[in-house]
PDB file of N, CA, C and O in Angstrom:
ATOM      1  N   UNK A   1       0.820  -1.190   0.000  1.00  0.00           N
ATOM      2  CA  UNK A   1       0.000   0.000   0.000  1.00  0.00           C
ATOM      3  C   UNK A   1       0.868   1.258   0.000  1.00  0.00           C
ATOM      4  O   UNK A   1       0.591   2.291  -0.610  1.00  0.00           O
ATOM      5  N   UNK A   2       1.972   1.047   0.771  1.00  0.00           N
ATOM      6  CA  UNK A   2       3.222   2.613   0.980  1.00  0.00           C
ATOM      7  C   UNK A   2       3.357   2.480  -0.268  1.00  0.00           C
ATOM      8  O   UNK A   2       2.733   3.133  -1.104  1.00  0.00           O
ATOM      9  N   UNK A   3       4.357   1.443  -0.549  1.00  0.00           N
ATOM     10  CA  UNK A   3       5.047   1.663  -2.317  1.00  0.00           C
ATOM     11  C   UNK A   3       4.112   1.926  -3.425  1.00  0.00           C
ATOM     12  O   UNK A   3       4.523   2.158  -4.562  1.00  0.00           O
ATOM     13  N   UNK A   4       2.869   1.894  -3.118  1.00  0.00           N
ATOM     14  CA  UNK A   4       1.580   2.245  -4.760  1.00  0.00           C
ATOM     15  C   UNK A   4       1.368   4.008  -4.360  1.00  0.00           C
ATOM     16  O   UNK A   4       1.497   4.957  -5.133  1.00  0.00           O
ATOM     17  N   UNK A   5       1.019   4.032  -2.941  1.00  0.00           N
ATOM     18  CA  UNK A   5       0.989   5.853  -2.821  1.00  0.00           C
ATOM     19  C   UNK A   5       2.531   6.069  -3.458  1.00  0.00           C
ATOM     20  O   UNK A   5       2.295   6.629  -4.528  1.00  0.00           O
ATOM     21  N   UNK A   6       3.515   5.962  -3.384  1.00  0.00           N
ATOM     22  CA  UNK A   6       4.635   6.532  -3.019  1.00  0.00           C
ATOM     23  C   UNK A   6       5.064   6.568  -4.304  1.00  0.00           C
ATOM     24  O   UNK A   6       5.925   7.374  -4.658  1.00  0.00           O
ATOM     25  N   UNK A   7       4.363   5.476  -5.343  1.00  0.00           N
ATOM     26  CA  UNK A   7       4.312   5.621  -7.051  1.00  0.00           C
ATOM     27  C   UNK A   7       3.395   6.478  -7.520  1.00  0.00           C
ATOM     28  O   UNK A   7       3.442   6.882  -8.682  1.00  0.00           O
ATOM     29  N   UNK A   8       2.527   6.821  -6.724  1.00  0.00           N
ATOM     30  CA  UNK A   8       1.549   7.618  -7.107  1.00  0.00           C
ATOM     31  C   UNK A   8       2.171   9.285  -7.196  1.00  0.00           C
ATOM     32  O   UNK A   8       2.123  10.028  -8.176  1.00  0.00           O
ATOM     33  N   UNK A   9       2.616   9.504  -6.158  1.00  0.00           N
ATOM     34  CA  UNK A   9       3.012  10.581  -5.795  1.00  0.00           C
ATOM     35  C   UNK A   9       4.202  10.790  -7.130  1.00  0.00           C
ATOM     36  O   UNK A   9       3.852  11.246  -8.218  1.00  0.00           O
ATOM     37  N   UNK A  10       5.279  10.476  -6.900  1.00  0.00           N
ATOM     38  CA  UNK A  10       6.111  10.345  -8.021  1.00  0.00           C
ATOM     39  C   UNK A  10       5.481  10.551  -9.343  1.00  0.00           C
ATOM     40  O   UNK A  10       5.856  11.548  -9.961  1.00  0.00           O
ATOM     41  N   UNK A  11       4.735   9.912  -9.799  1.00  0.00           N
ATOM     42  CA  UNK A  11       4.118   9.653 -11.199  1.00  0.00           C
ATOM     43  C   UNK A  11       3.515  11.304 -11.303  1.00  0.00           C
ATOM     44  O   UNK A  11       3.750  12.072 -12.235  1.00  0.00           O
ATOM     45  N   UNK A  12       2.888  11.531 -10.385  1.00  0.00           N
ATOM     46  CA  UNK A  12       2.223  12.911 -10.347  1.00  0.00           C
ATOM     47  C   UNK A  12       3.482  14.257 -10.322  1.00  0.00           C
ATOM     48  O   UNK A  12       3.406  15.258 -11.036  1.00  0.00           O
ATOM     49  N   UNK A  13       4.431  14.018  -9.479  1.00  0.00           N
ATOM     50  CA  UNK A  13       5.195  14.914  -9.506  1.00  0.00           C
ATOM     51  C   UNK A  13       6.372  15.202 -11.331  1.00  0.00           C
ATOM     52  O   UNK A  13       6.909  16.231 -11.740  1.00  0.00           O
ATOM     53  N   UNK A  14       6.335  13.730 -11.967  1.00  0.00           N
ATOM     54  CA  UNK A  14       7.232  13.502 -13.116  1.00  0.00           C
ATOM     55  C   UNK A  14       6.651  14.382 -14.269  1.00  0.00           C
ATOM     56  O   UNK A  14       7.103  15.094 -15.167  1.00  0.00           O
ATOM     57  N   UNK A  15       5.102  13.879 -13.682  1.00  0.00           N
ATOM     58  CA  UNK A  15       3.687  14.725 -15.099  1.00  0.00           C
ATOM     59  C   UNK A  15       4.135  15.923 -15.370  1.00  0.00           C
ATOM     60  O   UNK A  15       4.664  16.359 -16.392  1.00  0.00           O
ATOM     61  N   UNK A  16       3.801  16.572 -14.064  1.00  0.00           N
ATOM     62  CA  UNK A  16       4.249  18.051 -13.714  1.00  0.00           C
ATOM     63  C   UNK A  16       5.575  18.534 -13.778  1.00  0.00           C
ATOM     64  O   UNK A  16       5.851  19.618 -13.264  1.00  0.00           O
ATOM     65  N   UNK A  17       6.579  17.722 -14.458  1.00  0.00           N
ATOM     66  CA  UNK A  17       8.237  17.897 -14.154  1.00  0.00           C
ATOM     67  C   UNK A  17       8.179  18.540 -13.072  1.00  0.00           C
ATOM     68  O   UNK A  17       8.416  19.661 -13.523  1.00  0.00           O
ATOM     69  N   UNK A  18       8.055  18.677 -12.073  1.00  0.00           N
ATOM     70  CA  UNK A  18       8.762  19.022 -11.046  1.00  0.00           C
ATOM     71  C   UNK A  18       9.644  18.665 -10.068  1.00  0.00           C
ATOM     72  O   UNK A  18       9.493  17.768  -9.239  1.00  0.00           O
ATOM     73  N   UNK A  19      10.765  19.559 -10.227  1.00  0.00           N
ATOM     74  CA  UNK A  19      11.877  18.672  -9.820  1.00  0.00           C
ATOM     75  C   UNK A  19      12.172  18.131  -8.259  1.00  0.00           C
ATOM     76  O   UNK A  19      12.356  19.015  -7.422  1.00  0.00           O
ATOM     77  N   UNK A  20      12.214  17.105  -7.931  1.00  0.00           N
ATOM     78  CA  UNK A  20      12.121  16.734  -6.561  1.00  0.00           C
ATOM     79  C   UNK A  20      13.069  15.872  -6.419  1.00  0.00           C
ATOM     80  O   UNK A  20      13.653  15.436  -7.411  1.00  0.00           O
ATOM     81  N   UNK A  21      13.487  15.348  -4.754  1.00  0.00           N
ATOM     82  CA  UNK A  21      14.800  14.663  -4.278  1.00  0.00           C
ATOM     83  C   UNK A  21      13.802  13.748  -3.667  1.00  0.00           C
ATOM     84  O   UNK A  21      12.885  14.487  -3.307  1.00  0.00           O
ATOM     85  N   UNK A  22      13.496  12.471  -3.353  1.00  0.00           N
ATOM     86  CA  UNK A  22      13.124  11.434  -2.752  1.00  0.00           C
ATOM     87  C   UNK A  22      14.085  11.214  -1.989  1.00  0.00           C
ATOM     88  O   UNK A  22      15.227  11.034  -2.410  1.00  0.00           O
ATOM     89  N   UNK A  23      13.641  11.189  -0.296  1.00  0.00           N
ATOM     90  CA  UNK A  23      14.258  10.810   0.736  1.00  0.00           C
ATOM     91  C   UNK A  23      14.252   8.998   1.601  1.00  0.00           C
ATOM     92  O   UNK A  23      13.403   8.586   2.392  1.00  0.00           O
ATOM     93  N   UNK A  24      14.989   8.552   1.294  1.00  0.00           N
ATOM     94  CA  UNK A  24      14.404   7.137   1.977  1.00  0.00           C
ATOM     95  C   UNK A  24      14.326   7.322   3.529  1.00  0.00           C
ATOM     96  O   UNK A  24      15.039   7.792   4.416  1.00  0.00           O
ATOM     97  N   UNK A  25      13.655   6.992   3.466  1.00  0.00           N
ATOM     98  CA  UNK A  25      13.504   6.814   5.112  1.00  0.00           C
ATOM     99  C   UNK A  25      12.905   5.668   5.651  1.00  0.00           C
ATOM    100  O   UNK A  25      12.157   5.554   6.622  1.00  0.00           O
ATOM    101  N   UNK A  26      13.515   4.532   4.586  1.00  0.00           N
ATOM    102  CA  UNK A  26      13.748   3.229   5.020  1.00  0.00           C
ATOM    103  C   UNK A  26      14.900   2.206   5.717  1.00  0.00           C
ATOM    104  O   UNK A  26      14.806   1.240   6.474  1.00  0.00           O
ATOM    105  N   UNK A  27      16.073   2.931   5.056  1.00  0.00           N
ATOM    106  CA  UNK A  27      17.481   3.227   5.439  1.00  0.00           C
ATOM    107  C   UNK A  27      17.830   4.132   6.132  1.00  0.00           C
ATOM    108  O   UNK A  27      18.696   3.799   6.942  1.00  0.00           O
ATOM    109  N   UNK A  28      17.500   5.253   6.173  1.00  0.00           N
ATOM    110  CA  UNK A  28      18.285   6.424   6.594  1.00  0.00           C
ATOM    111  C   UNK A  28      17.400   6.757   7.835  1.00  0.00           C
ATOM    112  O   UNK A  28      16.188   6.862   7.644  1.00  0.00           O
ATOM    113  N   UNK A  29      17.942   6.944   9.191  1.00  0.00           N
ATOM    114  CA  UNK A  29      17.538   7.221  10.644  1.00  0.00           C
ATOM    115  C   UNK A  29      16.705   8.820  10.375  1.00  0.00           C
ATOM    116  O   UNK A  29      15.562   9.267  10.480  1.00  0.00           O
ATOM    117  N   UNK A  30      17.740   9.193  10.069  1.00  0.00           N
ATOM    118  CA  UNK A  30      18.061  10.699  10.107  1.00  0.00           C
ATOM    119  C   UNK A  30      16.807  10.695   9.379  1.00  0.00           C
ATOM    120  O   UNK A  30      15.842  10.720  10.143  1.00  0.00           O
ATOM    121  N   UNK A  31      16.498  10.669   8.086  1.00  0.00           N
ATOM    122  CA  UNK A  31      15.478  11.030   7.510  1.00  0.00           C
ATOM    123  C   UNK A  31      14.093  10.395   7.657  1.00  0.00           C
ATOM    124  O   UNK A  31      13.271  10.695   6.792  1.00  0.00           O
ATOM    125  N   UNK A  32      13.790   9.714   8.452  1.00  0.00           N
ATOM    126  CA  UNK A  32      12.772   8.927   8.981  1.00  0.00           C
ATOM    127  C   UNK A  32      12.648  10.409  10.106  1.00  0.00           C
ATOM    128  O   UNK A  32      11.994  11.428   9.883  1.00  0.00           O
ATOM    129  N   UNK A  33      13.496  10.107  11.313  1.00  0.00           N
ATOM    130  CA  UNK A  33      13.252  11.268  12.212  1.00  0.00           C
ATOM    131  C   UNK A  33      12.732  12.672  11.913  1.00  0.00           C
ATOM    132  O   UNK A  33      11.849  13.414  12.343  1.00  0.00           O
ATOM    133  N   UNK A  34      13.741  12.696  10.922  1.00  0.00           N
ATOM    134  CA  UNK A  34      13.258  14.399  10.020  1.00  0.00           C
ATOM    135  C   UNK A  34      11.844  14.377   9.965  1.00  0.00           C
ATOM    136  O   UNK A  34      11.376  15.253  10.693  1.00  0.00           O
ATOM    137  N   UNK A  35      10.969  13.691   9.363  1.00  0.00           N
ATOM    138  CA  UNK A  35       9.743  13.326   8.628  1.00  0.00           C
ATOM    139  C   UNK A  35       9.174  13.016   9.455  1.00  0.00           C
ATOM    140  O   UNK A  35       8.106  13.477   9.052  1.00  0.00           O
ATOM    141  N   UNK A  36       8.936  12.590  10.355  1.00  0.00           N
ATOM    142  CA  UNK A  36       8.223  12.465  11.936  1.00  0.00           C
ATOM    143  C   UNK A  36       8.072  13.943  12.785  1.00  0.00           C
ATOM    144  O   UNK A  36       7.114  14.584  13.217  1.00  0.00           O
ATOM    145  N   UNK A  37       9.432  14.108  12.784  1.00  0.00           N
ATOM    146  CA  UNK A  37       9.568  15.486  13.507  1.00  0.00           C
ATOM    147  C   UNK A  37       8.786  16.388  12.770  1.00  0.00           C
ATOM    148  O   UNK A  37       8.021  17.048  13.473  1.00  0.00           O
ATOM    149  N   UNK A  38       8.741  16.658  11.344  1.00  0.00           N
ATOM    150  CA  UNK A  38       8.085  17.968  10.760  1.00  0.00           C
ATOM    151  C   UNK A  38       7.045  17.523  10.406  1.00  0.00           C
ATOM    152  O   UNK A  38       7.186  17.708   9.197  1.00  0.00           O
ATOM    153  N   UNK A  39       5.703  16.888  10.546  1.00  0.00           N
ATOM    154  CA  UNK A  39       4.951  16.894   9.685  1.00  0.00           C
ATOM    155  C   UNK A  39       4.051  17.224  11.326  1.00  0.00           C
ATOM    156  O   UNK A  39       4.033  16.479  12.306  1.00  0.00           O
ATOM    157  N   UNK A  40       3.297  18.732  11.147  1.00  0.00           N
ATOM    158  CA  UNK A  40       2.681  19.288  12.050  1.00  0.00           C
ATOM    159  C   UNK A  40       1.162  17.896  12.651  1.00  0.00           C
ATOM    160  O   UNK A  40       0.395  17.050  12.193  1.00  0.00           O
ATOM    161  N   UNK A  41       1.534  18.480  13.785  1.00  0.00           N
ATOM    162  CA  UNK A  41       1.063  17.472  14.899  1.00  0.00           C
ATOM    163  C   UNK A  41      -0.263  17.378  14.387  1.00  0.00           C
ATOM    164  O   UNK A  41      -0.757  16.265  14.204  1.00  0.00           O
ATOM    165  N   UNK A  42      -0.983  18.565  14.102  1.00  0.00           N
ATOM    166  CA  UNK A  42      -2.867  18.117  13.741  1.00  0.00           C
ATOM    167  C   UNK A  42      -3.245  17.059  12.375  1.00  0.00           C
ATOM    168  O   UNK A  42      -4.265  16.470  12.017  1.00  0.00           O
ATOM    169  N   UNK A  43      -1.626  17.191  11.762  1.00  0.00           N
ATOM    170  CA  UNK A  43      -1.613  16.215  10.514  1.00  0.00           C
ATOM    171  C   UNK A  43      -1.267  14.883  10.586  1.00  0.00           C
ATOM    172  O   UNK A  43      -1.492  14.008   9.751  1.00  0.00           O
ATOM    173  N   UNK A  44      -0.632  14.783  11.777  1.00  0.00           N
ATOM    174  CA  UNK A  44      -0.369  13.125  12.372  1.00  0.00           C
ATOM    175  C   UNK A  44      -1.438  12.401  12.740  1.00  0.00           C
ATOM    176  O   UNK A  44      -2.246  12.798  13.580  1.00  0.00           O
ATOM    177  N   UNK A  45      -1.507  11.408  12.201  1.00  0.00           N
ATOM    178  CA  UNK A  45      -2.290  10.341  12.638  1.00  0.00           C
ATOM    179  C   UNK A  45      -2.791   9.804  13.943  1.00  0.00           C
ATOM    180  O   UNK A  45      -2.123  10.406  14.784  1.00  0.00           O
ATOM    181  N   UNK A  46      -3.475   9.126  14.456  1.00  0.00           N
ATOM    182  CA  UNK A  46      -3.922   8.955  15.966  1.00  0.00           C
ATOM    183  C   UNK A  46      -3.085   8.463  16.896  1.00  0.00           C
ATOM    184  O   UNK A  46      -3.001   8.819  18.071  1.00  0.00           O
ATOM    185  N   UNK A  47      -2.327   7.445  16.209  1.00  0.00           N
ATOM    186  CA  UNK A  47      -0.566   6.943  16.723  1.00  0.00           C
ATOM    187  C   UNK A  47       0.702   7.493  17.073  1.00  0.00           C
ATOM    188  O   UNK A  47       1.649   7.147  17.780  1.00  0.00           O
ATOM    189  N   UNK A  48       0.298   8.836  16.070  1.00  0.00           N
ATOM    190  CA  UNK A  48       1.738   9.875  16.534  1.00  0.00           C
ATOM    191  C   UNK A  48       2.405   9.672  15.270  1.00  0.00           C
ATOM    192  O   UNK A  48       3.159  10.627  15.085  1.00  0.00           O
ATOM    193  N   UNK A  49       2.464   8.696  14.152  1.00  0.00           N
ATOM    194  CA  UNK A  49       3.491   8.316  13.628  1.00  0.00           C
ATOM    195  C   UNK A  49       3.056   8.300  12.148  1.00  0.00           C
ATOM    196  O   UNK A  49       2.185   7.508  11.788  1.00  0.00           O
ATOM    197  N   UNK A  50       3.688   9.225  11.204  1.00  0.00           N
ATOM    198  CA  UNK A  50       2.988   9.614  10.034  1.00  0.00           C
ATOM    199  C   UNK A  50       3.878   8.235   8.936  1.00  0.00           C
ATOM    200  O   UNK A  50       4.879   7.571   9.208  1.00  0.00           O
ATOM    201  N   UNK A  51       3.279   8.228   8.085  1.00  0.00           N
ATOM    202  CA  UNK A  51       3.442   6.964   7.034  1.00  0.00           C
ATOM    203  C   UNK A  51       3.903   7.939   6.087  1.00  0.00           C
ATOM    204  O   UNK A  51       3.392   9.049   5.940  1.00  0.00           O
ATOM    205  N   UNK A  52       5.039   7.420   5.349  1.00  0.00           N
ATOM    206  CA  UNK A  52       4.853   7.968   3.872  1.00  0.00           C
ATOM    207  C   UNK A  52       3.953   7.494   2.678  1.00  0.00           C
ATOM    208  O   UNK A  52       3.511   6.349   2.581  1.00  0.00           O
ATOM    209  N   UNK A  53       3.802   8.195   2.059  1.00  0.00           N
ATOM    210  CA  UNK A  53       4.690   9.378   1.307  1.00  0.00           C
ATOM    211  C   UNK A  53       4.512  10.831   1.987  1.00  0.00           C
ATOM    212  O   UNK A  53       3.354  11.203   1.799  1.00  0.00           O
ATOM    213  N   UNK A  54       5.243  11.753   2.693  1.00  0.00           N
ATOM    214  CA  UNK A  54       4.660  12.937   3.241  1.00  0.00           C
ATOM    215  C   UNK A  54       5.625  13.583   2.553  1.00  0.00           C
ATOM    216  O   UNK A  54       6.765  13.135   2.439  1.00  0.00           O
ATOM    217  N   UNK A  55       5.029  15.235   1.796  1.00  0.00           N
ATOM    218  CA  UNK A  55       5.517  15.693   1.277  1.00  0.00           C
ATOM    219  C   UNK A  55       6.024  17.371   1.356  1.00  0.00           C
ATOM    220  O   UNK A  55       5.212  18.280   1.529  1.00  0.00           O
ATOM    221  N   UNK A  56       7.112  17.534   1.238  1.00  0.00           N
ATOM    222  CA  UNK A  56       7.238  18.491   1.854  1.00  0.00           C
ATOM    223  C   UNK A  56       8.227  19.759   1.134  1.00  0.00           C
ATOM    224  O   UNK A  56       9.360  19.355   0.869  1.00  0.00           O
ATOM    225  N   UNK A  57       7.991  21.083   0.817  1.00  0.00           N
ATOM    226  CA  UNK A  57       9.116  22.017  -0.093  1.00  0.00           C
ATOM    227  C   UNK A  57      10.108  22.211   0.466  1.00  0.00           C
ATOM    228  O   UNK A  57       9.860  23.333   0.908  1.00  0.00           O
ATOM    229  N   UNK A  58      10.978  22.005   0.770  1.00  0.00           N
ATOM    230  CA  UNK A  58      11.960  22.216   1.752  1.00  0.00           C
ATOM    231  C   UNK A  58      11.758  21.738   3.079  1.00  0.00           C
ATOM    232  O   UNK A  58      11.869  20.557   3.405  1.00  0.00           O
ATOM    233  N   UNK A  59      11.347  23.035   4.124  1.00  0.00           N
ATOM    234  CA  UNK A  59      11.212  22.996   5.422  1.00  0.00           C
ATOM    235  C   UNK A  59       9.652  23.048   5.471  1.00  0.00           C
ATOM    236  O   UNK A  59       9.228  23.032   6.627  1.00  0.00           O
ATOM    237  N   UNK A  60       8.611  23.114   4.415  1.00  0.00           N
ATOM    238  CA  UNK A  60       7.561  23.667   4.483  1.00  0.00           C
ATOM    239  C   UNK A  60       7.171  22.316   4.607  1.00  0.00           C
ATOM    240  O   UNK A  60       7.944  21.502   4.100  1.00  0.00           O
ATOM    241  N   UNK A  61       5.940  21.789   5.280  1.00  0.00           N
ATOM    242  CA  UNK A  61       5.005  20.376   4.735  1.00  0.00           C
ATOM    243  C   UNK A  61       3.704  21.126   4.107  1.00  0.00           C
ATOM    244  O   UNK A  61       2.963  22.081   4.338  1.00  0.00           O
ATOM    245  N   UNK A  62       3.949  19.841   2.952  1.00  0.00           N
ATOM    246  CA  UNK A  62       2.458  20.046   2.096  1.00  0.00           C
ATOM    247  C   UNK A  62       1.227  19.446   2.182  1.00  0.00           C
ATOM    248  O   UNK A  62       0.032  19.735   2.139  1.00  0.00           O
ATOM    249  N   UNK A  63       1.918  18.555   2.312  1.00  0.00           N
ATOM    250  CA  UNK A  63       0.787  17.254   3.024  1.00  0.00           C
ATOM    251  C   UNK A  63       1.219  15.778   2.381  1.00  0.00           C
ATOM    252  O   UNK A  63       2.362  15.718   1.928  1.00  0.00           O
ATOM    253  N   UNK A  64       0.728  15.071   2.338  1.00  0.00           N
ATOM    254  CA  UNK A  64       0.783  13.254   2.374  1.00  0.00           C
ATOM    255  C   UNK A  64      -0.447  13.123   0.955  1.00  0.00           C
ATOM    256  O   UNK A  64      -1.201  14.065   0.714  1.00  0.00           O
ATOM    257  N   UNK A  65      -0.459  12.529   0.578  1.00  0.00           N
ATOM    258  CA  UNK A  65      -1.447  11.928  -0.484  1.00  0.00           C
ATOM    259  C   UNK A  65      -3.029  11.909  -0.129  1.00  0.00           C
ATOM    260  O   UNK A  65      -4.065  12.264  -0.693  1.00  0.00           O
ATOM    261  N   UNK A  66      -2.539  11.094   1.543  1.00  0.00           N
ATOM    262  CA  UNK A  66      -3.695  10.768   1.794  1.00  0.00           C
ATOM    263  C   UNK A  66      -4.732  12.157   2.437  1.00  0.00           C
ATOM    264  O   UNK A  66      -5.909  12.099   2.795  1.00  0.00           O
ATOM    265  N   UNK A  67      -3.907  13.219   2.419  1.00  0.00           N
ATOM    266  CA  UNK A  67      -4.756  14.470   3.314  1.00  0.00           C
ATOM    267  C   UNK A  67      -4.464  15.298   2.161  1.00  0.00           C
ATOM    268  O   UNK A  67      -5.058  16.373   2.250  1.00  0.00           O
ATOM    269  N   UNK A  68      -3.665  15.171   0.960  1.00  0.00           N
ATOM    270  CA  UNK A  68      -3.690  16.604   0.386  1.00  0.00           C
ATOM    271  C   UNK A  68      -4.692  16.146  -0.791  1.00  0.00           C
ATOM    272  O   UNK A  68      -5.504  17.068  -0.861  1.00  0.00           O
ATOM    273  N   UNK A  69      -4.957  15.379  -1.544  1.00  0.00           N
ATOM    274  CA  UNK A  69      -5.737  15.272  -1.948  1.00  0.00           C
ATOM    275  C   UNK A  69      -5.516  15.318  -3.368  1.00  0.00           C
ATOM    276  O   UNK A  69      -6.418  14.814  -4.037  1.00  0.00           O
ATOM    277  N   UNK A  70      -4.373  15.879  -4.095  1.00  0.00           N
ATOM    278  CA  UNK A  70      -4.103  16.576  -5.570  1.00  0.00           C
ATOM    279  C   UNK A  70      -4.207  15.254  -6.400  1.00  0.00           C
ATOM    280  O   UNK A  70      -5.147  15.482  -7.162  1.00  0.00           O
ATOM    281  N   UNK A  71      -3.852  14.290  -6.600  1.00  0.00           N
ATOM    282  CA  UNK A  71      -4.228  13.141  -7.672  1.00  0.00           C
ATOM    283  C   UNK A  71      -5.259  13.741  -7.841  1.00  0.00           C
ATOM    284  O   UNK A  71      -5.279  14.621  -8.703  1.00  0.00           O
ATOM    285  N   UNK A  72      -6.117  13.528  -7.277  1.00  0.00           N
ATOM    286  CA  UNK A  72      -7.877  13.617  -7.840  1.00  0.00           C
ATOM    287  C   UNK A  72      -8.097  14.967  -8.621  1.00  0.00           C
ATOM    288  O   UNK A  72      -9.177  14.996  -9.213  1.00  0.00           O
ATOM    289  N   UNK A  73      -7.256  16.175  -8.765  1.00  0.00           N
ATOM    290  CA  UNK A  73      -7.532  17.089  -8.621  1.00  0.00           C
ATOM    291  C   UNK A  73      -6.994  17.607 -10.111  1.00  0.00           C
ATOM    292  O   UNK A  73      -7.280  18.661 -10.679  1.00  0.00           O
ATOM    293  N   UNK A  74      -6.175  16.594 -10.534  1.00  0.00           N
ATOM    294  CA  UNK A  74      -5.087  16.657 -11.843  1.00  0.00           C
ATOM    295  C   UNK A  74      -5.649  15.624 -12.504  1.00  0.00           C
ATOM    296  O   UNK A  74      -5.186  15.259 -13.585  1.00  0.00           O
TER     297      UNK A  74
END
């Protein structure tokens, strides 16, 4: 279910060329933490613990697939 959002997202971002860096945060501590730490608390899930794909411009969060909604929207 992660890896089909997480193609989804991608596929949507390639349409749009827009250029983006994919972070694993399957491997990497650091970037798991990062992505926990920033994705504002009213946007976390009931567990505390946000799933990817969460997406974010830098330092800004945009939202996750599942709350921002844009597939449907394109």
């Amino acid at each position: 279910m992660i890896k089909k959002k997480q193609q989804d997202v991608v596929g949507f971002l390639e349409a749009l060329k827009v250029e983006y860096t994919p972070l694993d945060i399957a491997c990497n501590e650091n970037n798991r933490m990062w992505m926990r730490e920033n994705v504002p608390k009213e946007k976390k899930p009931s567990n505390g613990i946000p799933l990817p794909p969460q997406i974010f411009n830098e330092e800004s969060y945009c939202g996750s697939r599942k709350y921002a909604g844009y597939i449907d929207r394109y």
